[in-house]
C-alpha positions as CSV (number, residue, x, y, z in Angstrom):
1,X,-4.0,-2.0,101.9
2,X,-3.9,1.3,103.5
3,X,-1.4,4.4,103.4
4,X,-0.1,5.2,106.7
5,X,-2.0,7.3,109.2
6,X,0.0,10.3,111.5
7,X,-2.1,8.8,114.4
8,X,-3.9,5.4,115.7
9,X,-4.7,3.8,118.5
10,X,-3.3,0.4,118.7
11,X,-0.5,-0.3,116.2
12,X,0.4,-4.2,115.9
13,X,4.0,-4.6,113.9
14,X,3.7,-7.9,111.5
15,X,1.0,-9.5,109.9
16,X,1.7,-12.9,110.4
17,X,-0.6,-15.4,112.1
18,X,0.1,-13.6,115.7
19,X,-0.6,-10.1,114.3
20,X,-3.9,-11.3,112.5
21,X,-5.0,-12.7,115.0
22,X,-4.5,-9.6,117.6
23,X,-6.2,-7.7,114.5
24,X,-9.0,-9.8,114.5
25,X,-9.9,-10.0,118.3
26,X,-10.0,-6.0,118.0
27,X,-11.3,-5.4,114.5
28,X,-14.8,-4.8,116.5
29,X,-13.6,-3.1,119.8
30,X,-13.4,-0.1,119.4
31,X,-9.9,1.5,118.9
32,X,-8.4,2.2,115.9
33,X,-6.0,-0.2,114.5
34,X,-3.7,-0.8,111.6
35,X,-1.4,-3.5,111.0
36,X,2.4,-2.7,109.7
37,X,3.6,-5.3,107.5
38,X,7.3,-5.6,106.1
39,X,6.7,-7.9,103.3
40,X,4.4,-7.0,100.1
41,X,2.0,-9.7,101.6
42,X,0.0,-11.0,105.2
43,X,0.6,-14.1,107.1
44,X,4.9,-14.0,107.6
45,X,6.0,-18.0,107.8
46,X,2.5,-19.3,106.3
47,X,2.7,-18.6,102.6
48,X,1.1,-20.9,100.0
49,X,2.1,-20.5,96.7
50,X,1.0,-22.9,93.3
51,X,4.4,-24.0,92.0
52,X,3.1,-25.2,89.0
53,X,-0.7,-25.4,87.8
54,X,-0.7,-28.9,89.0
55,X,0.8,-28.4,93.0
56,X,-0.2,-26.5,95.7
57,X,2.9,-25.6,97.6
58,X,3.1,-24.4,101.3
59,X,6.5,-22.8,101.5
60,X,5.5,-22.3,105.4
61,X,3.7,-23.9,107.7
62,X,1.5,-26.7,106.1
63,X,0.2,-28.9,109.3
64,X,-2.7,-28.1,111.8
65,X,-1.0,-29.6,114.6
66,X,-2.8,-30.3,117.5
67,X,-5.7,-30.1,115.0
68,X,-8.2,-30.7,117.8
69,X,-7.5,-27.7,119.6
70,X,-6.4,-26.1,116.9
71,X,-8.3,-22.7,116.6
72,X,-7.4,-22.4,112.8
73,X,-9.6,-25.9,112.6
74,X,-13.3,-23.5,113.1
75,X,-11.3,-20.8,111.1
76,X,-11.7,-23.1,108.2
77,X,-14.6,-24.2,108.5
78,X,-15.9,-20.6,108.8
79,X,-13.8,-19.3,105.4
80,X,-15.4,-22.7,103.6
81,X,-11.5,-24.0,103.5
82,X,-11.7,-28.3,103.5
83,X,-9.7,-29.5,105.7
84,X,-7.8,-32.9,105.0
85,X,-8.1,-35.4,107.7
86,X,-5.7,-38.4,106.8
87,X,-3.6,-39.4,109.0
88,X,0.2,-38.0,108.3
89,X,2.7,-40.6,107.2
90,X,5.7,-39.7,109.1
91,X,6.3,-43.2,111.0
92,X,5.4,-45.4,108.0
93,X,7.6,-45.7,104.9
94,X,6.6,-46.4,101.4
95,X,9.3,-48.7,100.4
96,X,11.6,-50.9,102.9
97,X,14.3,-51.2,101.1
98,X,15.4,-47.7,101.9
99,X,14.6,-48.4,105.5
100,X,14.0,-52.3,106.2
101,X,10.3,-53.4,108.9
102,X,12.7,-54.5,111.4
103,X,15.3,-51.6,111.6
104,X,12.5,-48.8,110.8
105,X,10.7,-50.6,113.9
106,X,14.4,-50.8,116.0
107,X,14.4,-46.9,115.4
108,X,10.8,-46.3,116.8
109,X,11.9,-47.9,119.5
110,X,15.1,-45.9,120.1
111,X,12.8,-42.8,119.4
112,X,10.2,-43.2,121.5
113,X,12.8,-44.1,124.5
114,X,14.8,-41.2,123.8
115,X,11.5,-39.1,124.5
116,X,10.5,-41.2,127.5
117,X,13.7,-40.5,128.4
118,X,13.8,-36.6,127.9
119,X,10.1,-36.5,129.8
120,X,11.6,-38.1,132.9
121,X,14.5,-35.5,133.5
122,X,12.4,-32.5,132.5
123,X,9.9,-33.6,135.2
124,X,12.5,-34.2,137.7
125,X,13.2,-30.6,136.8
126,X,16.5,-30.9,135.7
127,X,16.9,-28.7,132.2
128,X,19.8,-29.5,130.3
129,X,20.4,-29.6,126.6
130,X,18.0,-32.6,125.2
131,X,21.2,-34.6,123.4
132,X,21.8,-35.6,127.0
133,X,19.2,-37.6,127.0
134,X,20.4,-39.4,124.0
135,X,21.9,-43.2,124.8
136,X,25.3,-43.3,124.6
137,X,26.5,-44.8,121.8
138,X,22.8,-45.9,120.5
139,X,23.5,-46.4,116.2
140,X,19.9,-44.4,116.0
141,X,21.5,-41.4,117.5
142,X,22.0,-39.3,114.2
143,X,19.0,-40.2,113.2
144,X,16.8,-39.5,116.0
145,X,19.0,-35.8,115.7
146,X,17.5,-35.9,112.5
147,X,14.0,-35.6,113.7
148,X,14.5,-33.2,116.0
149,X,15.9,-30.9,112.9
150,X,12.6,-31.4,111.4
151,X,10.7,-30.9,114.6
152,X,12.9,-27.9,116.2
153,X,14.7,-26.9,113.5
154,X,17.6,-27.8,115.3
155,X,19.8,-30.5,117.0
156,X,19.7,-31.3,120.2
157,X,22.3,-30.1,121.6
158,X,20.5,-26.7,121.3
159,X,17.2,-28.0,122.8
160,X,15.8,-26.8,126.2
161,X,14.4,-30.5,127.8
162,X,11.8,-28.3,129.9
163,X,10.7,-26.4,126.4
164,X,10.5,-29.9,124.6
165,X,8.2,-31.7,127.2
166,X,5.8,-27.6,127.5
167,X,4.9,-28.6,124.0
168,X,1.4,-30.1,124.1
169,X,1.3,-32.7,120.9
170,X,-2.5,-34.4,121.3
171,X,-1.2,-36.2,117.7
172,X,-3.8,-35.2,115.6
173,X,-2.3,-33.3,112.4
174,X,-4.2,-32.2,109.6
175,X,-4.3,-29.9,106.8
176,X,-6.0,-27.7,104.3
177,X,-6.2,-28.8,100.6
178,X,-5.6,-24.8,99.6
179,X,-3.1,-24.4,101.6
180,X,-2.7,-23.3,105.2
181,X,-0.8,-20.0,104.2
182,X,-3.9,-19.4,101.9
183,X,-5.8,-20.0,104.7
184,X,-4.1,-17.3,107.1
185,X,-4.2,-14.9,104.2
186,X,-7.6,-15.0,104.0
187,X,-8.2,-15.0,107.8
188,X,-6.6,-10.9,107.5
189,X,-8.3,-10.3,104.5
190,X,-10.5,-7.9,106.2
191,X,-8.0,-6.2,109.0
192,X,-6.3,-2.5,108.1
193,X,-2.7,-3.5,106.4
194,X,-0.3,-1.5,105.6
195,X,2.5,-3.4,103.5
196,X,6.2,-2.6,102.3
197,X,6.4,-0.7,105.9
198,X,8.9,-2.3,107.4
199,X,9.5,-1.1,111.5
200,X,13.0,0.5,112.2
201,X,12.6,1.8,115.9
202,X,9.5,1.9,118.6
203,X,10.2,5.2,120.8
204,X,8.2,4.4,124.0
205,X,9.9,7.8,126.0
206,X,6.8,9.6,125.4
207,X,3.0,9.6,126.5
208,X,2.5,8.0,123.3
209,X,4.7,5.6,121.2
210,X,6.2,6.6,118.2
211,X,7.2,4.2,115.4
212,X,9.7,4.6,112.8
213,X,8.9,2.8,109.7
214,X,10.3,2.3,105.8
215,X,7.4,4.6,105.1
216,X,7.0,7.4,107.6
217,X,6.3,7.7,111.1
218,X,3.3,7.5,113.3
219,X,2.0,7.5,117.2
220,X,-0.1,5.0,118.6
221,X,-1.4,5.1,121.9
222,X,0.0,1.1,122.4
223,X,1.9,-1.3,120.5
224,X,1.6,-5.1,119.9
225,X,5.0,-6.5,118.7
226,X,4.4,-9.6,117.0
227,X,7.9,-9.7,114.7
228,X,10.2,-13.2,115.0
229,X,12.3,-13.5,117.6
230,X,15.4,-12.8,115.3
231,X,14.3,-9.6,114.5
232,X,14.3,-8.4,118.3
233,X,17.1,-10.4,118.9
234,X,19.6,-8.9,116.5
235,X,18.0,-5.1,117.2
236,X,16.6,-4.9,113.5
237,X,13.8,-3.2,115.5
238,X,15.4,-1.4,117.7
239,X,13.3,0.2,121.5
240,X,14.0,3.9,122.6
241,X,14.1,3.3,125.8
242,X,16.0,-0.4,125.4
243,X,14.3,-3.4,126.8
244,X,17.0,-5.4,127.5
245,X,15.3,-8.5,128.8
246,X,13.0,-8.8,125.6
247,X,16.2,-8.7,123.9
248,X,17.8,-10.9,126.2
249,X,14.6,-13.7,126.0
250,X,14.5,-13.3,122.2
251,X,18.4,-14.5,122.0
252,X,17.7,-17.7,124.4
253,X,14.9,-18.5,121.6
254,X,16.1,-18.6,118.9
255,X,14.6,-19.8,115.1
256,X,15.7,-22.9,114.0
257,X,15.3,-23.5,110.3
258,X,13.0,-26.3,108.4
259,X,13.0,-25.7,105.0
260,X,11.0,-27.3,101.9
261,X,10.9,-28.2,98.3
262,X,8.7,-29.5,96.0
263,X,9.7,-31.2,92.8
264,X,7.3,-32.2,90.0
265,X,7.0,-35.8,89.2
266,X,6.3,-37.2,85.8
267,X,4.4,-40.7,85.9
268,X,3.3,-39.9,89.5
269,X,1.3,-43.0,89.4
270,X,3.8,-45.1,90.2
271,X,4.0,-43.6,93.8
272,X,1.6,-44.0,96.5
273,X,-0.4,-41.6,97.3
274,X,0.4,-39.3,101.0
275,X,3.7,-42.1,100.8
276,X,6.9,-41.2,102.9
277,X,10.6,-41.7,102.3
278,X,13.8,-41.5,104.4
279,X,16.6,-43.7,104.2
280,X,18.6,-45.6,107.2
281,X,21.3,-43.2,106.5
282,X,23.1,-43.1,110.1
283,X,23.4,-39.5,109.7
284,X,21.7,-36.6,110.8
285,X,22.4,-34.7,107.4
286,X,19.3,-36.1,105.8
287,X,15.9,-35.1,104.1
288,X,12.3,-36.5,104.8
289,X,10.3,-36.9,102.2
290,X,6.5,-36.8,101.7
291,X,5.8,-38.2,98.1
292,X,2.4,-37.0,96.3
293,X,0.8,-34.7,99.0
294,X,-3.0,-34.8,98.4
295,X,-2.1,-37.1,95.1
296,X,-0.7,-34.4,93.9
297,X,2.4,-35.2,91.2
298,X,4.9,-34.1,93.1
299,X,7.4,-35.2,96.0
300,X,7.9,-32.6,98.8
301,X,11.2,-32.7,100.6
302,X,12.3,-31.5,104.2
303,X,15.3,-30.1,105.8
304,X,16.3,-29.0,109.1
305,X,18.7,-27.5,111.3
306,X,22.8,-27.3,110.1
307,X,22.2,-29.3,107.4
308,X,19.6,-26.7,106.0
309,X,21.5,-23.7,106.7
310,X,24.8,-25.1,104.7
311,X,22.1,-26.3,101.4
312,X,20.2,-22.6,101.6
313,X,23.7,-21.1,101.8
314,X,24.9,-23.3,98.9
315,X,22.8,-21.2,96.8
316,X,19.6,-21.3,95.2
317,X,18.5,-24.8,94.1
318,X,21.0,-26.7,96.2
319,X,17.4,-28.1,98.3
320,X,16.4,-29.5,95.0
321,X,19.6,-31.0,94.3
322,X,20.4,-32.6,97.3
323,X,16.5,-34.4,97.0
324,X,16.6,-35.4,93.8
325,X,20.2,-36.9,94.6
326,X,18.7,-38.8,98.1
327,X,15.7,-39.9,96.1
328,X,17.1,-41.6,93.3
329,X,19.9,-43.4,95.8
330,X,16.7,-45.0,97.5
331,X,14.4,-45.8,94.5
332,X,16.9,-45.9,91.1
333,X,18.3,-43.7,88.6
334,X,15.5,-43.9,86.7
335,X,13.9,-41.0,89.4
336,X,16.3,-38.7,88.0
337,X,15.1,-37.9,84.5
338,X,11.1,-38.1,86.5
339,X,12.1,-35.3,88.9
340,X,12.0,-31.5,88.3
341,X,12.6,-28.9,90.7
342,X,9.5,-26.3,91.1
343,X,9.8,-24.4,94.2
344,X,11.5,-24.3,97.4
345,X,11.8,-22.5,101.1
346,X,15.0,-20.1,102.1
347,X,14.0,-19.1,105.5
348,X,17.3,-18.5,107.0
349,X,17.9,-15.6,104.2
350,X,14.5,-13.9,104.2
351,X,15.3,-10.9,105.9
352,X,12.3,-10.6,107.9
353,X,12.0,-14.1,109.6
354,X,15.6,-15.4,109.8
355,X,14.8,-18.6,110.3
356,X,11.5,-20.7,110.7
357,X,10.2,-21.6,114.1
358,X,11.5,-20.8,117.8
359,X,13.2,-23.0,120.1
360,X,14.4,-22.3,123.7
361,X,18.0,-22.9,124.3
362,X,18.9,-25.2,127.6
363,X,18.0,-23.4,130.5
364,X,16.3,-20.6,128.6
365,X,12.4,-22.3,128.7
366,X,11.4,-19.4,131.1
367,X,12.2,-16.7,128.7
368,X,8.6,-17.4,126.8
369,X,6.9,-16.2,129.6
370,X,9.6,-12.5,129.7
371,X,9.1,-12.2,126.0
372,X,4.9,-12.3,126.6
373,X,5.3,-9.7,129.6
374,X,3.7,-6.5,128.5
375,X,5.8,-3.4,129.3
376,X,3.6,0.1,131.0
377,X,0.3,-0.8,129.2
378,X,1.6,0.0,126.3
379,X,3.9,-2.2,124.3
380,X,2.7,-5.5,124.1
381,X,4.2,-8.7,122.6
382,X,2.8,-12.0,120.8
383,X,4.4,-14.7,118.0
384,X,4.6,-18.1,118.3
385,X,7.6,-18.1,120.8
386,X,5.6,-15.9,123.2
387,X,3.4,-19.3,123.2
388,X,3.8,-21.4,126.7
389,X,2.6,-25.1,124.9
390,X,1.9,-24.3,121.0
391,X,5.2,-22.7,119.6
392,X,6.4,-23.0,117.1
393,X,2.8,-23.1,115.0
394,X,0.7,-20.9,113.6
395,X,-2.2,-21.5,115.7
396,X,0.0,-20.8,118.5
397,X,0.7,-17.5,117.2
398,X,-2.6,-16.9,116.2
399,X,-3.7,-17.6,119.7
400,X,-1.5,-15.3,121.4
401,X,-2.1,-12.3,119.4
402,X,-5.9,-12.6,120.5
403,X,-4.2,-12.9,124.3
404,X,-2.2,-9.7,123.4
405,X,-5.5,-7.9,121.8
406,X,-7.3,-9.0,125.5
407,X,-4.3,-7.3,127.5
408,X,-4.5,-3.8,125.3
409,X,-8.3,-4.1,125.6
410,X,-7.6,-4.3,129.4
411,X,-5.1,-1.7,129.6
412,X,-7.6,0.8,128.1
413,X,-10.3,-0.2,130.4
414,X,-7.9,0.4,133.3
């Protein structure tokens, strides 16, 4: 940690993946650089925790997706963090009589037609909210909403078709047995951090930029802005001059919300190993459920979209509740007295994400491309939604952080 200095060069605001990784690509450049940090901690939505001394717990982010280009991947492997490989269990299901062979195989069917669907009209260049390409009155509807709440943190209704089929998905997911927030935390454990020093206002009407912060002020020559989309949007960080259209591309991407708990299981052997569990509920109000994640004794539990939002504002514990009560309607009362709550994800109501991951609204999948624009060589702007094809993750924050660091780098050479 550092105190903060009167004067630096290059200033980047969040020390999340996207600011880490703009911190990294510079750490050796040159100019002087510190990172200001709003939480008491580095790496914003990746945040690994041990929620009891039996389960790792990533209340972020806890998937390399896209692990083959996936620059956290050689990250790893450089910081000597193993890297689980098997595959992820989302299309199976551990027991069928929660979801039945032949209507779990009916509903990949409706699923993967929906997105053949979707692909067709955004390549015909037509962007429209992605529930239209839902069948009409197809009984897998709600579900396949469902999915998309885990996927975008959202329902369709609010999905830009064009921003769905940017998203490059090569399939491959894996993970990291410590934890991919322990991961990112120790990928900025060598970069200048200032923490508690939360950004107020970004005066650009100078020669050089003055920030406002929770601890002081301080000029930088330029400025990488790596905060959440929410943050810009609602004018918690506020631009002297205003930038209108980074505020306007910040409201037409949104964060959806994906939130997750973990609940200790007693007599975990009785459960499958990396097993998952989601009913045929017909609804879109559902949880997912990934039971003994690396064998360990616990069940983790997923929530998106509406459905989250009304459980985090239900208080704390209502994630837990509503598992344990989904879980013991698929596999017996008996789950109920086996199941304890340990820890659990509020995104929506942490103050400096507001939500979990971005998603463009129809008609709004150019704004990625405003929000990345830098502004006079001197403010520049990275974060997951700045990404064109890896939103939404961590590596694609990470990666545009180092394409931020190259534009400064350029700027100066200029």
């Amino acid at each position: 940690m550092r105190s903060l200095p009167s004067t630096i060069d290059v200033a980047i605001i969040g020390a999340g993946a996207a600011g880490l990784g703009a911190a990294n690509a510079l750490k050796d450049s040159g100019p002087s650089v510190i990172l200001l940090e709003a939480r008491g901690r580095s790496g914003g939505r990746a945040h690994t925790v041990m929620a009891s001394p039996e389960v790792t717990f990533d209340v972020g982010c806890g998937w390399l997706h896209s692990a083959d280009r996936n620059s956290f991947v050689e990250i790893a492997g450089r910081l000597d963090f193993a890297i689980d490989k098997t595959r992820p269990p989302w299309r199976e299901q551990a027991f069928d009589k929660a979801f039945p062979p032949a209507e779990r195989a009916d509903f990949i069917r409706a699923l993967d037609a929906f997105y053949d669907r979707a692909e067709q009209a955004a390549q015909a260049g037509r962007d429209a909210a992605a529930s239209l390409c839902l069948e009409p009155g197809n009984r897998w509807n709600p579900m396949i909403d469902a999915i998309s709440t885990y996927v975008n943190g959202c329902e369709l209704d609010q999905v830009s078709i064009s921003d769905m089929d940017a998203y490059e998905d090569t399939e491959i997911n894996w993970r990291v047995r410590r934890g991919y927030g322990a991961l990112v935390a120790a990928y900025g454990t060598a970069c200048p951090l200032a923490l508690n020093c939360a950004v107020t206002l970004i005066d650009h009407s100078g020669k050089r930029v003055r920030i406002e912060t929770s601890q002081g002020t301080l000029t930088a020559a330029q400025v990488i802005v790596t905060v959440p989309t929410s943050l810009i949007a609602d004018e918690t960080i506020r631009f002297h001059p205003p930038l209108p259209a980074k505020v306007d591309a910040a409201r037409g991407l949104p964060l959806g919300l994906a939130d997750k708990v973990t609940l200790a299981l007693a007599e975990p052997e009785a459960l499958p190993t990396d097993g998952n569990l989601r009913g045929a509920t017909m609804r879109t109000d559902m949880g997912t459920y990934h039971l003994r994640p690396f064998g360990q004794p616990c069940i983790e539990g997923f929530f998106g979209g509406r459905f989250a939002q009304a459980l985090e504002d239900a208080g704390d514990g209502a994630l837990a509740a509503q598992s344990i009560d989904e879980i013991v309607a698929f596999l017996g009362s008996d789950f109920r007295r086996r199941l304890k709550p340990l820890a659990e994800s509020r995104w929506a109501h942490d103050p400096f994400a507001r939500g979990s991951y971005s998603h463009a609204l129809p008609g709004h999948a150019g704004d990625r491309a405003v929000l990345a624009a830098p502004v006079d060589g001197r403010l520049f702007f990275a974060g997951e939604a700045t990404s064109p094809e890896f939103f939404s993750t961590a590596h694609g924050a990470r990666d545009s952080g180092e394409r931020a660091a190259g534009e400064v780098l350029a700027a100066r050479a200029g």
